[in-house]
N, C-alpha and C positions, 0 to 999 in steps of 0.2 A: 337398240343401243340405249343405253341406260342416260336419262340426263342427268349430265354434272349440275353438282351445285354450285351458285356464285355468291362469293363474299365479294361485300366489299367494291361492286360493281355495280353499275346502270346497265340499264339492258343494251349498249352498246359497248359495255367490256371496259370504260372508263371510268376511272377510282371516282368514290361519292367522297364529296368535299368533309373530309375527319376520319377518312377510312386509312387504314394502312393496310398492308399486305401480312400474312400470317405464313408463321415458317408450317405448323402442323397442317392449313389448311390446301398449302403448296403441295405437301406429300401425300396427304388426303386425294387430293386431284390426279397427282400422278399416279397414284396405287389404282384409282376408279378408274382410270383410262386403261389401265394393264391388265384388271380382271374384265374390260369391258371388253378386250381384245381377245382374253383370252392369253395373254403372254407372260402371264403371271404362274410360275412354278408350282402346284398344289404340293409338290414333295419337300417345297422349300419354306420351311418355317418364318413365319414372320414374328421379329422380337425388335424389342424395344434397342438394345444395342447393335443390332445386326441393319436396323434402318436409320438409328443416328449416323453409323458408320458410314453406310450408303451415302446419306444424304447433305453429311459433316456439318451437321445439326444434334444440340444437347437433346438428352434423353429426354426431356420436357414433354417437348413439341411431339418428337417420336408418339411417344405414350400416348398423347392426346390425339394425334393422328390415327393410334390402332384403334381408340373407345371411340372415335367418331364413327372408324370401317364397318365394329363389332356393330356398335348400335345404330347404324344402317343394315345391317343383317348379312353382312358382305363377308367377313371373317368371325370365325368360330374360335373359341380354347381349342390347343392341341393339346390331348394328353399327355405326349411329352414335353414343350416346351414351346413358350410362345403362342401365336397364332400361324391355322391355315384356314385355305377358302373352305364358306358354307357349303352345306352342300346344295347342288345342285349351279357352284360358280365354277367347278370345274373347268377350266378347256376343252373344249369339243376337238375331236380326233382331226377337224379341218381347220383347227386355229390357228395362227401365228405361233412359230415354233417357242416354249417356254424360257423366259428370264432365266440366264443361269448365275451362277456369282461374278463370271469373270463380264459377259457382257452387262451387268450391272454397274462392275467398276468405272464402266463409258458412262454414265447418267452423271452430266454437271452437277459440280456442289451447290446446292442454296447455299452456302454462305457465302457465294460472289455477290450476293445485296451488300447493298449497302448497309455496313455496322450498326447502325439506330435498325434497320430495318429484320435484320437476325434477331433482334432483341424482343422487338416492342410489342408482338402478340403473346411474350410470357408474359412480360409487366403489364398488359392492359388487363392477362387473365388472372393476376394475382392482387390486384386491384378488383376486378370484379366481385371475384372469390372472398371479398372485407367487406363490402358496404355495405353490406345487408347488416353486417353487427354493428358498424361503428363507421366515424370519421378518422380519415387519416392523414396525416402528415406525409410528404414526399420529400424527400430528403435529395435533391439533385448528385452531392460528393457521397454519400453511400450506395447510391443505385448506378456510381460511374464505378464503385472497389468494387461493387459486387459482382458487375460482369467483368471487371477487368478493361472496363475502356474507358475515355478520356471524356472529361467532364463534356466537353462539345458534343461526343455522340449521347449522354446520357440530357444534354439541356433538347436534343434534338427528339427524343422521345417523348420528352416531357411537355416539347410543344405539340406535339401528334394528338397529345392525350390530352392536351386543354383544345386543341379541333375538332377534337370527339364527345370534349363537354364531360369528360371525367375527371377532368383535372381541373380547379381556380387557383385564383391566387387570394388570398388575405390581405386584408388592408396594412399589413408589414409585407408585404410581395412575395410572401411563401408560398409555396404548393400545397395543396390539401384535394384530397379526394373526399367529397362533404356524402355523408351518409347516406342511405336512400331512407329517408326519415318519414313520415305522414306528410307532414309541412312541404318536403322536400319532392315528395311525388306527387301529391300533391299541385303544385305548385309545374311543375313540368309538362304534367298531363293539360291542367287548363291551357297552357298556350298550346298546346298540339290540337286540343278543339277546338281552340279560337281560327290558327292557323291552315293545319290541314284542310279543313272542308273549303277554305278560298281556293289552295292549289288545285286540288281537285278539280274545282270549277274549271279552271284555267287547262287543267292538263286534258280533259275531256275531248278537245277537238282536236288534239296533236295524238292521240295514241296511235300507234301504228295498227297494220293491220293484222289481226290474228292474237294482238296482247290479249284481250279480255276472254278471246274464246279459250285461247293456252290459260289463262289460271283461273278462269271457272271452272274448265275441263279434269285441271289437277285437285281443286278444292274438292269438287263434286269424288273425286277417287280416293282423297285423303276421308273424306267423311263416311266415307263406303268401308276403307279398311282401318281403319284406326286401328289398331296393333301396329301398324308400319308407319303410325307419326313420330316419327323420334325428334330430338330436339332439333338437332341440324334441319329437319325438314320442316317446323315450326319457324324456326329461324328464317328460313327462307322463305316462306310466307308472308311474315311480318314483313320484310325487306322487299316481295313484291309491289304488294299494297302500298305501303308507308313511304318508300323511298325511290324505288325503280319507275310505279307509275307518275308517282307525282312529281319525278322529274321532269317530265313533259310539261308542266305549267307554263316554261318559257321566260320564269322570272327568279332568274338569278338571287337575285336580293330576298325574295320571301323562300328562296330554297334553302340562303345560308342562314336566316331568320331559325328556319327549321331545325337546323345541325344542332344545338345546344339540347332543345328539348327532344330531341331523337338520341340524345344518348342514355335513353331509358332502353333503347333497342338493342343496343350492345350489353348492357346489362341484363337483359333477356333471352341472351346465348345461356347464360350462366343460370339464371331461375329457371327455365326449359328444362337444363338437365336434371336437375335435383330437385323438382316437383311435380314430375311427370305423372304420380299418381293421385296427386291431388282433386284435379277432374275425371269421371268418367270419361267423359269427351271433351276433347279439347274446345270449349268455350264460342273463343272467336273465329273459329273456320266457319260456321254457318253465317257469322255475322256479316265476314271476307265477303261471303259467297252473296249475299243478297246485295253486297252494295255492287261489284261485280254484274250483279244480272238488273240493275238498274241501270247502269252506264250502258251495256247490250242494248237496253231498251232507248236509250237516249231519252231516257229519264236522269238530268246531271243535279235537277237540285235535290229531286229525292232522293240519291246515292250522296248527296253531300249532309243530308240530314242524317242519313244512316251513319254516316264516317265520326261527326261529330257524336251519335250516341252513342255510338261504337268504344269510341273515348272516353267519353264518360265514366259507363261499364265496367272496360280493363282499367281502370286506376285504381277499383277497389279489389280487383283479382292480383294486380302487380302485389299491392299491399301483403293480401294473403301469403302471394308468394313469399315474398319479405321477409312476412311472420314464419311460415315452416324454417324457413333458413336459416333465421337467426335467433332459431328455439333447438339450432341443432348445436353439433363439435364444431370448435373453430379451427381456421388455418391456423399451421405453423407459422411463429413470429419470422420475419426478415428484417434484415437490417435500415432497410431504407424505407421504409413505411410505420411510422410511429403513431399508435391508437389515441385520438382525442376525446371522442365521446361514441355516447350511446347510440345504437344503430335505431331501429321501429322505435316511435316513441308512445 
């Protein structure tokens, strides 16, 4: 069985304090669990309107959902239209009999969340998808016309995304999403090397049993095949290490310390995908991997030295990253996000 990936969660399935729940990465999950089973129709095309419908979510999330399937290597282009399964995801002749349209129509809508909560993985992705060029304005009464909902769900998004450290407010108490600048990451990264390497320390003697051997185990397989690092599974690397272990620390207070300058983490969904060829090999998985087989060894200050150069290191890569980004095309303008300044400086 194939492991799902987890957003948004400690290794006990409970939200990390600034996380919200993602409408694409819901459908994402459900789609993994149906070709994991085998209940997934290979004669039945998978399309972007055919899984909004399903799932009574905008074609956004959809889309995003299928680039996540594709680039986990799970669905392929069909020649005719949409996507089916790779090959080799098939159904086996003893699977669980195939999804057909009508018992698909039984799969609860996601948009029984709550209204902020339909919304808020497009706007934190369309916020992402800016910072690399510029600073922006957040506009609260354009981004409630824009989906069509009521200023309260749109102030309730907008407080999600200042708990994820994407969002400030200005000394006039506006909203602004501040650029990912030199200064600005900069600036993020030192307190993650100041900080990280104490929790560490602290999270060392609470890890459960079998943490470190599962993500050395995966690191050690990621470094083996790199062709099959795709962003998503980067993503979840960083989210091991950075957020899932060091919740273990046990101190509340230096965890939520953390929340602000981890939202260079979520911004790193979005450099992942669109600089993936940047590196030969993806950089910091060897690095993962050594602080990993130091904590094994109950070696905790040497794994907290590593964490902290570790840090160091990625701020000049984030940058890079940065820079391909914001040397590229930009998004389409939206209403509720208005450009203040320059992105890399």
């Amino acid at each position: 069985m194939r492991q799902r990936q987890e957003y948004g969660a400690d290794t006990d399935g409970e939200a990390v304090a600034g996380s919200s729940p993602r409408l694409y990465q819901r459908v994402f999950d459900i789609l993994v669990g149906e070709i994991d089973k085998g209940s997934l129709a290979n004669d039945m095309p998978l399309t972007e309107a055919g899984i909004a419908a399903r799932f009574g979510i905008s074609r956004a999330p959809a889309r995003r959902a299928l680039a996540e399937l594709q680039s986990a290597g799970l669905i392929e282009r069909s020649q005719a239209r949409g996507f089916v399964l790779a090959a080799g995801q098939e159904p086996s002749s003893g699977a669980t009999p195939p999804l057909r349209a009508a018992a698909q129509q039984d799969v609860q809508k996601l948009v029984s969340l709550p209204t902020w909560e339909r919304i808020y993985g497009e706007v934190e992705g369309e916020i992402i998808a800016r910072i690399s060029f510029a600073t922006w304005r957040v506009n609260e009464a354009e981004l409630a016309r824009h989906y069509r909902v009521s200023r309260t769900v749109a102030r309730d998004v907008i407080g999600r995304l200042q708990q994820s450290g994407l969002v400030q407010k200005d000394d006039r108490s506006r909203w602004y999403a501040p650029a990912l600048t030199t200064e600005h990451v900069s600036e993020l990264y030192e307190l993650r090397w100041l900080l990280e390497p104490v929790a560490l320390a602290k999270a060392a003697p609470n890890l459960p049993e079998g943490l470190l051997a599962r993500m050395r185990s995966e690191l050690e397989d990621a470094l083996a095949n790199p062709s099959r690092n795709s962003g998503a599974t980067l993503d979840r690397f960083e989210r091991d290490l950075h957020i899932n272990l060091l919740a273990h620390c046990g101190n509340r207070a230096l965890m939520q310390a953390l929340t602000y300058p981890q939202s260079l983490l979520i911004a790193h969904r979005f450099l992942y995908r669109w600089t993936s060829l940047l590196f030969e090999q993806e950089p910091f998985l060897p690095e993962h991997l050594d602080i990993v087989r130091k904590l094994e060894a109950g070696k905790v200050r040497e794994a907290a030295r590593l964490l902290e150069n570790h840090l160091k290191i990625s701020r000049d890569r984030a940058l890079a990253r940065v820079g391909v980004i914001s040397a590229g095309s930009r998004p389409e303008p939206l209403s509720y996000l208005e450009q203040l300044g320059r992105g890399l400086i």
